[in-house]
C-alpha positions as CSV (number, residue, x, y, z in Angstrom):
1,X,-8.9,-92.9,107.1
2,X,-10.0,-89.4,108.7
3,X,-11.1,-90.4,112.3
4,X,-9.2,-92.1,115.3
5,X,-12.3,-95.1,115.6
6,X,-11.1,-96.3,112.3
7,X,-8.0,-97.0,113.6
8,X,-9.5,-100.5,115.7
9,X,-6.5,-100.0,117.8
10,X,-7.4,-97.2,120.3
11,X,-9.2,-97.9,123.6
12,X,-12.5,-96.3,123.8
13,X,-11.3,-94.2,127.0
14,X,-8.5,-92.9,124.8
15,X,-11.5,-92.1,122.2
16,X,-13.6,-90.6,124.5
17,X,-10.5,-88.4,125.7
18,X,-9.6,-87.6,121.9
19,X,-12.7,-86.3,121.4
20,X,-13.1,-84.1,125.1
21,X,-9.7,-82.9,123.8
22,X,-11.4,-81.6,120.6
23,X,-9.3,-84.1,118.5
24,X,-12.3,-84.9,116.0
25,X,-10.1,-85.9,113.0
26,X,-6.9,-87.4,112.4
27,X,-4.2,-84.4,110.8
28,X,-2.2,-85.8,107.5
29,X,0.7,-86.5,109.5
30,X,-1.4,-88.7,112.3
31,X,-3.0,-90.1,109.5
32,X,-0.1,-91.4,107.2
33,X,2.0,-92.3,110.4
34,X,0.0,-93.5,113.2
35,X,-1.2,-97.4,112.0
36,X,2.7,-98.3,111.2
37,X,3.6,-96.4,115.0
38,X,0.8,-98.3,116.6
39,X,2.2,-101.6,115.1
40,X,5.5,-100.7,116.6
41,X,6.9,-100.3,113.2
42,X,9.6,-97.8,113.0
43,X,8.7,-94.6,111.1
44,X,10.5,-91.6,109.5
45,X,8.1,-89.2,108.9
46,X,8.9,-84.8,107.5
47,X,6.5,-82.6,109.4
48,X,6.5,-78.9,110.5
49,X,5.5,-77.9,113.5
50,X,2.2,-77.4,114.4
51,X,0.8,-80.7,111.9
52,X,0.0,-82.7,114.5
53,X,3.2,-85.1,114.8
54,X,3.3,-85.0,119.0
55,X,-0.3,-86.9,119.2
56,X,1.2,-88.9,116.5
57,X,3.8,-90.2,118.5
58,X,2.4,-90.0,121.7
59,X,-0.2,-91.7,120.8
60,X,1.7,-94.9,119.8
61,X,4.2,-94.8,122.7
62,X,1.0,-94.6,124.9
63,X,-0.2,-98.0,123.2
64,X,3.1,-99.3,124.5
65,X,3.4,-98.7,128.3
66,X,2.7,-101.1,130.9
67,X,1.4,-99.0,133.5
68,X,2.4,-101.8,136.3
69,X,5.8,-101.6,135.2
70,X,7.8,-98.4,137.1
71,X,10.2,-98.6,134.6
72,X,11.2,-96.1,131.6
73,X,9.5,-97.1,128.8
74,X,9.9,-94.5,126.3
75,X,12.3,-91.7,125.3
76,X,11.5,-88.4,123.7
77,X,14.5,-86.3,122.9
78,X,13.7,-82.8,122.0
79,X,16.4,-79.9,120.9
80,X,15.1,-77.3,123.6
81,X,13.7,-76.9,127.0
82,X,10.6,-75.2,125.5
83,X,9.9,-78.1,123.0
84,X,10.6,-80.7,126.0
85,X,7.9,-79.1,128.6
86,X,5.4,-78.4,125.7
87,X,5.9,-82.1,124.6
88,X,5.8,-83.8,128.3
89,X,2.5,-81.3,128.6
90,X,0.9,-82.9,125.7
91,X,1.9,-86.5,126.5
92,X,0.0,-86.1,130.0
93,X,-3.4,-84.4,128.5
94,X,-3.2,-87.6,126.4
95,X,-2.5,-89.7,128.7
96,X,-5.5,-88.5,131.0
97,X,-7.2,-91.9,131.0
98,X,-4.6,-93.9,131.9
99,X,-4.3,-94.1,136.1
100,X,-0.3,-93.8,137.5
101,X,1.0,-92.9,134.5
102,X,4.3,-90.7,135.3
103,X,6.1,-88.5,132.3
104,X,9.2,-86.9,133.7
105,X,11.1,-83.9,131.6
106,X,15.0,-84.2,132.1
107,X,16.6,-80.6,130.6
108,X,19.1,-78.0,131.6
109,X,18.4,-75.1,133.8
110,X,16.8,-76.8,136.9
111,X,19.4,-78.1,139.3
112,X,20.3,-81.9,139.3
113,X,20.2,-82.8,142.1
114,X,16.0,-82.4,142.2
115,X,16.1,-84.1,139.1
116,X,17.6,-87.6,140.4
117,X,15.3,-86.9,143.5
118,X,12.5,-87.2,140.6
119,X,14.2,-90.5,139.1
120,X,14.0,-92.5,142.9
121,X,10.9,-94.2,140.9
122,X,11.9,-94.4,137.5
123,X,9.2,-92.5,135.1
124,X,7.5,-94.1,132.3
125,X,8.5,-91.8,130.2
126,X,10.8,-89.3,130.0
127,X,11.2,-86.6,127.2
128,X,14.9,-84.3,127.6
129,X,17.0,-82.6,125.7
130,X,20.7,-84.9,125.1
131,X,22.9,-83.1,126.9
132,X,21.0,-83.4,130.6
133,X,20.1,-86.7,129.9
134,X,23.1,-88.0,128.9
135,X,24.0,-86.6,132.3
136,X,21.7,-88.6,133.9
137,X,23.2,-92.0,132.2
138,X,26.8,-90.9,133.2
139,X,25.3,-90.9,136.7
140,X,23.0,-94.2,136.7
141,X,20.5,-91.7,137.6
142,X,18.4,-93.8,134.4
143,X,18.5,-96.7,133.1
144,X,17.4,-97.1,129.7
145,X,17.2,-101.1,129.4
146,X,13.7,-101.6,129.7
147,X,13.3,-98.7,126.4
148,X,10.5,-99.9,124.0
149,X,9.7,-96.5,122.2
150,X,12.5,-93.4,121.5
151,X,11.6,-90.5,119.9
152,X,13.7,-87.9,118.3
153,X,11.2,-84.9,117.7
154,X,12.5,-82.1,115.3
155,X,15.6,-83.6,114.9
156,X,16.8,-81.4,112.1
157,X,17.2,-79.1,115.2
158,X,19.0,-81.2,117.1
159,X,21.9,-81.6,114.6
160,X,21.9,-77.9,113.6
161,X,22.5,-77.3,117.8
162,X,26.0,-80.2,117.4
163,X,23.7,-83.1,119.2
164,X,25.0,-85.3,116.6
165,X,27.2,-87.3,119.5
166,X,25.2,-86.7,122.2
167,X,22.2,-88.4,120.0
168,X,24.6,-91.9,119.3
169,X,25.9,-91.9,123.2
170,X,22.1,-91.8,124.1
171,X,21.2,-94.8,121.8
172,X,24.0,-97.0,122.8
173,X,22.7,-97.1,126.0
174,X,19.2,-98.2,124.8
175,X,18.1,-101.9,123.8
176,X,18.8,-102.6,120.0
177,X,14.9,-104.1,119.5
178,X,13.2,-100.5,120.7
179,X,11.1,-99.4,118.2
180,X,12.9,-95.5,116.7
181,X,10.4,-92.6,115.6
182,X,12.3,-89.9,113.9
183,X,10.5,-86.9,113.3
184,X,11.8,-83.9,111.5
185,X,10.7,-80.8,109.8
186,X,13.1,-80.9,107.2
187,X,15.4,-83.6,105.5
188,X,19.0,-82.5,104.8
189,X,21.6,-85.8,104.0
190,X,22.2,-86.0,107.9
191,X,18.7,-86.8,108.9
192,X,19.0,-89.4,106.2
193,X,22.0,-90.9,107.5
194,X,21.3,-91.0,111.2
195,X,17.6,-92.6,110.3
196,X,19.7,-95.6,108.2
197,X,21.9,-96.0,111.1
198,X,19.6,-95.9,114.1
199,X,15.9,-97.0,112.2
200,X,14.8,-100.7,110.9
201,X,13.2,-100.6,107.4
202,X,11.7,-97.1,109.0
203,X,7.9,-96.2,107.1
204,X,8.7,-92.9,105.2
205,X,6.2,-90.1,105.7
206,X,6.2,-86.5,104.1
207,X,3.7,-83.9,104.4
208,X,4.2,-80.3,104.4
209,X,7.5,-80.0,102.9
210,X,9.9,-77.5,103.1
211,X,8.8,-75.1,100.4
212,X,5.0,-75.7,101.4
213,X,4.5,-72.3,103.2
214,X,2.0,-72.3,105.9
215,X,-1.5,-70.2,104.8
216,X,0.4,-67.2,106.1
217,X,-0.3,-63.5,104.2
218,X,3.3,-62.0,103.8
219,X,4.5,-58.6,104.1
220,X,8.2,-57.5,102.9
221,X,9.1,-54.2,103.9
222,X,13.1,-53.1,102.6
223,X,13.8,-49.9,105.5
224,X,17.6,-49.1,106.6
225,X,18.6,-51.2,109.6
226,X,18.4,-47.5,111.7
227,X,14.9,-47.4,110.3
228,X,13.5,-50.8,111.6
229,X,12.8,-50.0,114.6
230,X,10.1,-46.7,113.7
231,X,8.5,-49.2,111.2
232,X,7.7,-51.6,113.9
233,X,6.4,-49.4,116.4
234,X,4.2,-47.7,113.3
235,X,2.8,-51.6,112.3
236,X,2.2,-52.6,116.1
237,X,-0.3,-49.3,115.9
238,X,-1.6,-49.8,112.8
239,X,-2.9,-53.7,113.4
240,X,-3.3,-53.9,117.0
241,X,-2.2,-57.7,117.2
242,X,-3.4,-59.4,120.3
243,X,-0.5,-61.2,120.4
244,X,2.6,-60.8,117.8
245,X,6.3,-62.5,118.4
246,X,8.8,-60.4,117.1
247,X,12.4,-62.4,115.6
248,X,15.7,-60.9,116.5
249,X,19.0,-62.8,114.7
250,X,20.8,-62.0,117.9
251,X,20.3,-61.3,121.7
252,X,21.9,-57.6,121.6
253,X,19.2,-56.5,119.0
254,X,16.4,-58.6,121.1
255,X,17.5,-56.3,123.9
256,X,17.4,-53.0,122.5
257,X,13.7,-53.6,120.7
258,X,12.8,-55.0,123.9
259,X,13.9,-51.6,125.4
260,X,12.4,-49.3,122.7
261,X,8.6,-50.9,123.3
262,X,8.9,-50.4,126.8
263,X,9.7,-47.1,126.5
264,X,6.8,-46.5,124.1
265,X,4.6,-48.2,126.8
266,X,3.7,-51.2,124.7
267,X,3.0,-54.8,126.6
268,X,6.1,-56.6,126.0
269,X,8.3,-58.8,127.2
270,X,11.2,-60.3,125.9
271,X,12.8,-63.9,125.1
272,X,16.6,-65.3,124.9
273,X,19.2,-67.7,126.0
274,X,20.4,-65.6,129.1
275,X,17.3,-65.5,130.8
276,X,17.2,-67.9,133.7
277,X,14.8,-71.0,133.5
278,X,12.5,-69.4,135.8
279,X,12.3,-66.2,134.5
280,X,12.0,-67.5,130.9
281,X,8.9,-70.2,132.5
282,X,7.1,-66.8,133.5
283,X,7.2,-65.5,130.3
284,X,6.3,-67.9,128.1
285,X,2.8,-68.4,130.7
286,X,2.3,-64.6,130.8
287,X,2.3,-64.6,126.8
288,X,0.4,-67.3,126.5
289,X,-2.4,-66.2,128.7
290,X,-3.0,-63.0,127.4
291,X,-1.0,-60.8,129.9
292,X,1.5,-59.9,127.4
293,X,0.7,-58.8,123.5
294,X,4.2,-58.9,122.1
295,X,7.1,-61.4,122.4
296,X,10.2,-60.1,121.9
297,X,12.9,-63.8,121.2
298,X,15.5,-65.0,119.6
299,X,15.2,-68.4,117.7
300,X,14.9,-70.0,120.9
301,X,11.7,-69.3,120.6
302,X,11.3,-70.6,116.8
303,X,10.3,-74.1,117.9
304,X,8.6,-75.5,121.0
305,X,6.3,-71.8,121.5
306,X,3.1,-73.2,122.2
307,X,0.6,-70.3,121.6
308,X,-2.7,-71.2,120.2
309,X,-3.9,-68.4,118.4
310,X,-0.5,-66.1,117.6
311,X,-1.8,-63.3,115.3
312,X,1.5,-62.2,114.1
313,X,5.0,-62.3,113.5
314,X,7.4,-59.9,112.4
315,X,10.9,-60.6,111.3
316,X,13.4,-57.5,112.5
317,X,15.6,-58.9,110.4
318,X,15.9,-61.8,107.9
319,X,17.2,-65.4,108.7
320,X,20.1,-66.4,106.7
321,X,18.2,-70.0,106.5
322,X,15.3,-70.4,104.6
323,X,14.3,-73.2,106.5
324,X,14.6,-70.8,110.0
325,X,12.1,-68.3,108.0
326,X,9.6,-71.1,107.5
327,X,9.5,-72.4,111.2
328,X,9.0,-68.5,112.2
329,X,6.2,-67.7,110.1
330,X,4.7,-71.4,111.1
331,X,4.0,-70.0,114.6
332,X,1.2,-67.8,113.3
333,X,-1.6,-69.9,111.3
334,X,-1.9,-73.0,112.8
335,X,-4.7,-75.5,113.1
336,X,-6.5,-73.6,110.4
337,X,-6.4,-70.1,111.8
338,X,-5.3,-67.3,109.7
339,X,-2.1,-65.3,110.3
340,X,0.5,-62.7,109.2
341,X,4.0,-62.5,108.8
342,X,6.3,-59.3,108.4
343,X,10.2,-59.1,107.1
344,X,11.9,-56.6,107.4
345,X,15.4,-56.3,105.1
346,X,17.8,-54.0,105.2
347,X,19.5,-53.1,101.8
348,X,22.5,-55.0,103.2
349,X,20.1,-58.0,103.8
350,X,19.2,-58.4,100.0
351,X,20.7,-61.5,99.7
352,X,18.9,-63.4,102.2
353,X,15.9,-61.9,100.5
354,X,17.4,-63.2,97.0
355,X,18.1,-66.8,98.8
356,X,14.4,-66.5,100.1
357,X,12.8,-66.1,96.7
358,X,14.8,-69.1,95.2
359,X,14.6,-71.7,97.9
360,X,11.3,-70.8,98.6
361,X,10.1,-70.4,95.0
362,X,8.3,-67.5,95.9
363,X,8.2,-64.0,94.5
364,X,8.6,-61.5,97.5
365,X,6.5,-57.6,96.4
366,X,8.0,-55.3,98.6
367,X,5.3,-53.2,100.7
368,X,5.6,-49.3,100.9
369,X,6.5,-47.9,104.6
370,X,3.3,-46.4,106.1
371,X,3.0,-43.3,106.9
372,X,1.0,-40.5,108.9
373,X,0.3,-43.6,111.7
374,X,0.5,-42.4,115.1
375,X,2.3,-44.9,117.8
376,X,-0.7,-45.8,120.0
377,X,0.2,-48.2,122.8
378,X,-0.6,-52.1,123.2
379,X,-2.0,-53.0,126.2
380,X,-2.6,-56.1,127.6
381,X,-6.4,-57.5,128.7
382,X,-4.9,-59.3,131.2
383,X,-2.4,-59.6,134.2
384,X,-1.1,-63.0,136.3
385,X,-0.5,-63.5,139.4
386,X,2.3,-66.1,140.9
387,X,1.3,-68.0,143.4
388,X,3.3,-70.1,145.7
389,X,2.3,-73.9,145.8
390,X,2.1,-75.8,142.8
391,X,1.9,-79.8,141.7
392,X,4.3,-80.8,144.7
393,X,1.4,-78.9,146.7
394,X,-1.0,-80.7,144.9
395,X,-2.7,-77.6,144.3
396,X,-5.7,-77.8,141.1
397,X,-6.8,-75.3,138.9
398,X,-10.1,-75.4,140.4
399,X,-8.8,-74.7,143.7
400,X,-7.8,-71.3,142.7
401,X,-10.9,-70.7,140.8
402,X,-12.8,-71.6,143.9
403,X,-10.7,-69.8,145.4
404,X,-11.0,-66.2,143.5
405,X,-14.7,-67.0,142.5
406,X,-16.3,-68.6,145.8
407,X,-14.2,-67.1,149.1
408,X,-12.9,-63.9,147.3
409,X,-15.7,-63.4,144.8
410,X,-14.7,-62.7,141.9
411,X,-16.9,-63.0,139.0
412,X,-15.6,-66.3,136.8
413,X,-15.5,-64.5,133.3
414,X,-12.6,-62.0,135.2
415,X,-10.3,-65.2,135.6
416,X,-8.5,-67.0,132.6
417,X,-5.9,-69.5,131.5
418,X,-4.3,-71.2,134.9
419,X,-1.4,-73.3,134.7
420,X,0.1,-75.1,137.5
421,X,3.9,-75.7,137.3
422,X,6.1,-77.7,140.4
423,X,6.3,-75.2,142.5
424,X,4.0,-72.8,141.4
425,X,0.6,-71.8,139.9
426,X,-0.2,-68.8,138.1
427,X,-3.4,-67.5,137.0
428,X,-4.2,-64.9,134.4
429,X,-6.8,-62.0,135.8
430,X,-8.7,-59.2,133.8
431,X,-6.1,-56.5,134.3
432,X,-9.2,-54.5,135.9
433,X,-9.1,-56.5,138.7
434,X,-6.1,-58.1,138.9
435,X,-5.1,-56.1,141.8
436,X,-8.1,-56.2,143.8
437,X,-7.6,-60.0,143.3
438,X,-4.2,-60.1,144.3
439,X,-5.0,-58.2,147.7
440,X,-7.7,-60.8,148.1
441,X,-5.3,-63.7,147.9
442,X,-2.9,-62.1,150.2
443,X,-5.5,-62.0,152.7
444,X,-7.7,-65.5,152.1
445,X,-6.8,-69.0,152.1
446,X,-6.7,-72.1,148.8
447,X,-7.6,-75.5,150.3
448,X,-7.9,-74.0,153.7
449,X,-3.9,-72.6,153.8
450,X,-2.6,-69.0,153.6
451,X,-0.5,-68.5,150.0
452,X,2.4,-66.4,149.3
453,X,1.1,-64.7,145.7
454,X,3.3,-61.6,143.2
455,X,1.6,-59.8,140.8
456,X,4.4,-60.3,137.9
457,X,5.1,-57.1,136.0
């Protein structure tokens, strides 16, 4: 079974949808899990990231929603803010068909108060990390008694961040007869034991297991921690990756690489736990729509990064977890794209390289450090522009492209990826222009109303 048709349980407007959404053919995990999720069956199924497993779900939950009903149906729990909004992003593009469907994300880092503002007509579904929603039930801000479908996405994650409790609290306050979909990239003992406490003779699916490497080519490199940092700049120059995410162990060493590529004028921006929700919103959009060519994170960024076509990814230093290592270099090569991966290791590193080769069962060949490369800088194609006015504006993509391209004119091919947040749009220009565009917006109008617009540097 290869296509969604053969399913004989998917309305033909969720076909047709499918298949504007370029979703010709079922992935392995969609595949192996979706008949037993459709049939409200509980399921336990091992996936990495990028194989497909949010349509999996989403599709079944989807099955299960009475529209009619303003009630929360289903529950996604996610480990991070990033997973949640790429998730709840997903869940509406498949959910395109369906009229007055609502899908509300509950997380840290946006006050609460707007959040129970949001919850005055309960969503239909709601995907948050535990800790904010658990907030929410201390507060009868949501009920969770009319719960048919809950999710636990990448729950490996979730236990390695102490969501353990958090996780039972959440499910005690949900009706015993829901149907539970755990999903997880990995399956230490504790996955095991939470799915035979909180699942009902759950379906078991596996596909792409630990030590199945993604179709990544990978580089080793063994340089002196004091030497790392020469090496990348030398690598950026050499390969010229449109867009590369580059993994620090810790936010001090984030920082100062962060710092170095600046300084060597390359188009970066950088990634952590300190950054405010805003600021970390802005650049996540600006890598993902081509106005920045190298991310600079932590392992914040390991999961929930939703970035299409990532040409590269470069380790600064090792992860002491195999299992970290594999969700890194999983960022670059998805959906049947090619992709690179770079290590560095220190000599003091060696054994997290050794741990590597055994868990891994692979059989790392170190790489010579180049030489006679001159550091030429990365620049970006592209630039974005903030503007303010967003959902609660009901403001459309195409207004702004009528916008630039109509009133302003702008040719369309200058103009690319817009996404429309709450409060506000932004919309990646050919860095050519971008500031003749900006000045134009200043001065015109979108949907006949003057707009407050930055150009984000």
């Amino acid at each position: 079974m290869t296509s969604f048709a053969d399913l004989n349980a998917l309305p033909a407007e969720q076909l047709a949808n499918l298949n504007e959404l370029g979703y010709q053919t079922m992935t392995p995990v969609q595949a192996a899990a979706l008949p037993a999720i459709l049939a409200g069956k509980d399921v336990r199924a091992q996936a990495k990231t990028g194989s497909g497993k949010t349509a999996a779900f989403g599709l079944g939950l989807l099955q299960h929603i009475d529209a009619s009903q303003f009630l929360t149906q289903s529950l996604v729990l996610c480990p991070t803010r990033e997973l949640a909004d790429q998730v709840a992003k997903e869940l509406r593009r498949l959910a395109r068909y369906m009229p007055n469907i609502k899908v509300l994300t509950l997380c840290g880092g946006l006050p609460f108060s707007v959040q129970r503002d949001s919850l005055t007509h309960a969503p239909h579904i709601i995907v948050a990390t535990p800790g904010r929603l658990l907030d929410h039930l201390k507060k009868e801000t949501v009920s969770l008694e009319a719960l048919q479908t809950l999710v636990l996405d990448e729950a490996d994650r979730m236990l390695d961040m102490g969501f353990a409790d958090a996780i039972d609290e959440v499910i005690a306050c949900a009706p015993a007869t829901r149907q539970t979909l755990l999903f997880s990239a990995t399956w230490p003992a504790a996955i095991a034991a939470i799915s035979g406490r909180i699942q009902r003779e759950p379906l078991t699916v596996e596909i792409d297991a630990v030590d199945e490497l993604p179709a990544v080519e990978q580089l080793f490199f063994e340089v002196s921690r004091g030497g790392k940092l020469s090496l990348l700049q030398k690598l950026l120059s050499q390969y010229q990756p449109a867009s590369c995410v580059v993994f620090c162990n810790t936010k001090k060493d984030c920082q100062a690489v962060f710092d170095a590529l600046t300084d060597s004028q390359q188009s970066v921006l950088a990634l952590h736990g300190d950054m405010e929700q805003r600021d970390r919103d802005q650049t996540l959009v600006r890598f993902a729509n081509g106005s920045c060519r190298v991310l600079v994170a932590t392992d914040v960024a390991a999961r929930g990064l939703d970035i299409k076509a990532l040409e590269m990814v470069i380790n600064y230093e090792l992860s002491w977890d195999p299992e970290v290592h594999v969700h890194r270099i999983g960022r670059t090569a998805r959906a049947g794209e090619s992709g690179m991966a770079i290590s560095f290791c220190a000599p003091e590193e060696a054994q997290r390289a050794n741990v590597l080769e055994e868990m891994l069962n692979i059989s790392i060949r170190w790489q010579p450090v180049p030489t006679g490369i001159s550091i030429a800088p990365l620049e970006a194609a592209m630039d974005t522009l903030c503007i303010d006015g967003g959902k609660k504006a009901k403001m459309r993509p195409g207004d702004i492209l009528g916008a630039l391209t109509g009133d302003m004119g702008l040719d369309g091919a200058d103009i690319g990826k817009i996404d429309i947040h709450p409060i506000h749009a932004f919309v990646a220009v050919k860095h050519a222009v971008a500031r003749h565009a900006w000045k134009q917006l200043q001065q015109g109008k979108i949907k006949g109303k003057s707009v407050k617009v930055r150009l984000l540097k």
